[in-house]
C-alpha positions as CSV (number, residue, x, y, z in Angstrom):
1,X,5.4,15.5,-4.7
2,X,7.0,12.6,-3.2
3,X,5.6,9.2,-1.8
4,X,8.2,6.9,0.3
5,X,7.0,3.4,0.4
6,X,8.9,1.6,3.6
7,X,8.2,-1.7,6.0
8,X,9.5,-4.3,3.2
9,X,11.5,-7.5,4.3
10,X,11.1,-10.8,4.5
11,X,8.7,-13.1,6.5
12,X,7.4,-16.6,6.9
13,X,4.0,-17.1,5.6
14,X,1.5,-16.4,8.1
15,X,3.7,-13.4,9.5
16,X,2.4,-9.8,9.3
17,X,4.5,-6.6,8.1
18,X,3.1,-3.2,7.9
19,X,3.9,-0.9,5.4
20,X,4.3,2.9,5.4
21,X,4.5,5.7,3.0
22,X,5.6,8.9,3.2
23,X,3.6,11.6,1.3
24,X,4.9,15.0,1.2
25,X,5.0,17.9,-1.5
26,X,0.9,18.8,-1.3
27,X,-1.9,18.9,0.7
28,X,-3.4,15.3,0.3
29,X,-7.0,16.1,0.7
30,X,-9.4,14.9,-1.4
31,X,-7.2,12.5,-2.5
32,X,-7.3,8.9,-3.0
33,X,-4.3,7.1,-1.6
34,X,-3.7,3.4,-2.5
35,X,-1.5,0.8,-3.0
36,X,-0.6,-1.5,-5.7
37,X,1.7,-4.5,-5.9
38,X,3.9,-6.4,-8.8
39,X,5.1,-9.6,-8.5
40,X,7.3,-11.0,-10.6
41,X,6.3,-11.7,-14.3
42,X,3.2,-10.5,-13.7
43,X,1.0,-7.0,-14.2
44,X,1.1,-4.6,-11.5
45,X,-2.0,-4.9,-9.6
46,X,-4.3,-2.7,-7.2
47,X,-4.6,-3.8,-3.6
48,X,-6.4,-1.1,-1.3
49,X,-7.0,2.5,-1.5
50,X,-8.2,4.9,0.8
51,X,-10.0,8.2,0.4
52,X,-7.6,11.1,2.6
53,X,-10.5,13.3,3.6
54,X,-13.4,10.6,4.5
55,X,-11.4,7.8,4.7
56,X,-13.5,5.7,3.0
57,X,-11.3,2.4,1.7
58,X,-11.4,-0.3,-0.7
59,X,-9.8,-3.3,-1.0
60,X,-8.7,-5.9,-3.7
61,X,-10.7,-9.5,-3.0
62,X,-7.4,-11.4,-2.4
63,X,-6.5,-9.4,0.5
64,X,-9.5,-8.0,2.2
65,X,-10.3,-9.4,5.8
66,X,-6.2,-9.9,5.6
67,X,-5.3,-6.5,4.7
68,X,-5.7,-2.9,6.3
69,X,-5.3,0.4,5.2
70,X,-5.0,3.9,7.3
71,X,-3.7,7.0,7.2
72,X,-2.6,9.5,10.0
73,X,-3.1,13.0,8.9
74,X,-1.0,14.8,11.0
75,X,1.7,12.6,10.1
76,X,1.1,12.9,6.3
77,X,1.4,8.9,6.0
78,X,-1.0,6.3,4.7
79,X,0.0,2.6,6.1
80,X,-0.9,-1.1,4.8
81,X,-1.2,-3.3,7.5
82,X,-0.6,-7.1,5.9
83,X,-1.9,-10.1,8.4
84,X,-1.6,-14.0,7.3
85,X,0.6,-13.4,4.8
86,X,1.3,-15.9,1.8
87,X,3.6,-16.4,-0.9
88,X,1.0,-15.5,-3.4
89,X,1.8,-12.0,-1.5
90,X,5.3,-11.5,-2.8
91,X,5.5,-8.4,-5.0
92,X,7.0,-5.0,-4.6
93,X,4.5,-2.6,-3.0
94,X,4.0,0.8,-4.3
95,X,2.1,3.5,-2.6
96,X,0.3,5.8,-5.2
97,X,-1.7,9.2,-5.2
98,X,-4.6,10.7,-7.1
99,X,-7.7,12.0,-7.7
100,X,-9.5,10.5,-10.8
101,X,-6.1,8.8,-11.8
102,X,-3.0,8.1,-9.6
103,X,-0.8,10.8,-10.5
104,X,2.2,10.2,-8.3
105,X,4.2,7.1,-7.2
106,X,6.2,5.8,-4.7
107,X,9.5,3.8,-5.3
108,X,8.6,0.1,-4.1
109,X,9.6,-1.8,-1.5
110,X,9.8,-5.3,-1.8
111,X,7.5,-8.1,0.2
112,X,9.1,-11.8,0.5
113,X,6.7,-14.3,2.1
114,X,7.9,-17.9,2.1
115,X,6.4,-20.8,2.6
């Protein structure tokens, strides 16, 4: 199984980026499919998940009504859309995979914002 997190870079708060990750490997389904984020110094923290088969989604307080999460089955891919981005934002973003746990990970990709 691999995940390929991608869409990382640098941007001036306020800015948007979107995120995508690759999943390929195994069928997906009935699978939750989320996203985390570290910044530096700090724990690694959850930010959104979203169920592959019903799509139902979750998000993390700090960045719901900011952030979006989606997936496009026929493209295996889950995305993270990130609006009114701020500092506080900067970590590296992981994409994950599970059912009960999240078994697999992505390897990061790294989200600036400055002020």
């Amino acid at each position: 199984v691999q995940l390929q997190a991608s869409g990382g870079g640098l941007v001036q708060a306020g800015g948007s980026l979107r995120l995508s990750c690759a999943a390929s490997g195994r069928t997906f389904s009935g699978y939750r499919m989320g996203w985390f984020r570290q910044a530096p110094g700090k724990e690694r923290e959850f930010v959104a998940h979203i169920w592959w088969s019903s799509g139902m989604i979750h998000y993390a307080v700090s960045v719901k009504g900011r952030f979006a999460i989606s997936r496009d089955n026929t493209k295996n891919a889950v995305y993270l859309q990130m609006n009114s981005l701020n500092p506080e934002d900067t970590a590296v973003y992981y994409c994950a995979a599970g059912y009960l746990t999240y078994d697999f990970w992505g390897q990061g990709t790294l989200v600036t914002v400055s002020s």
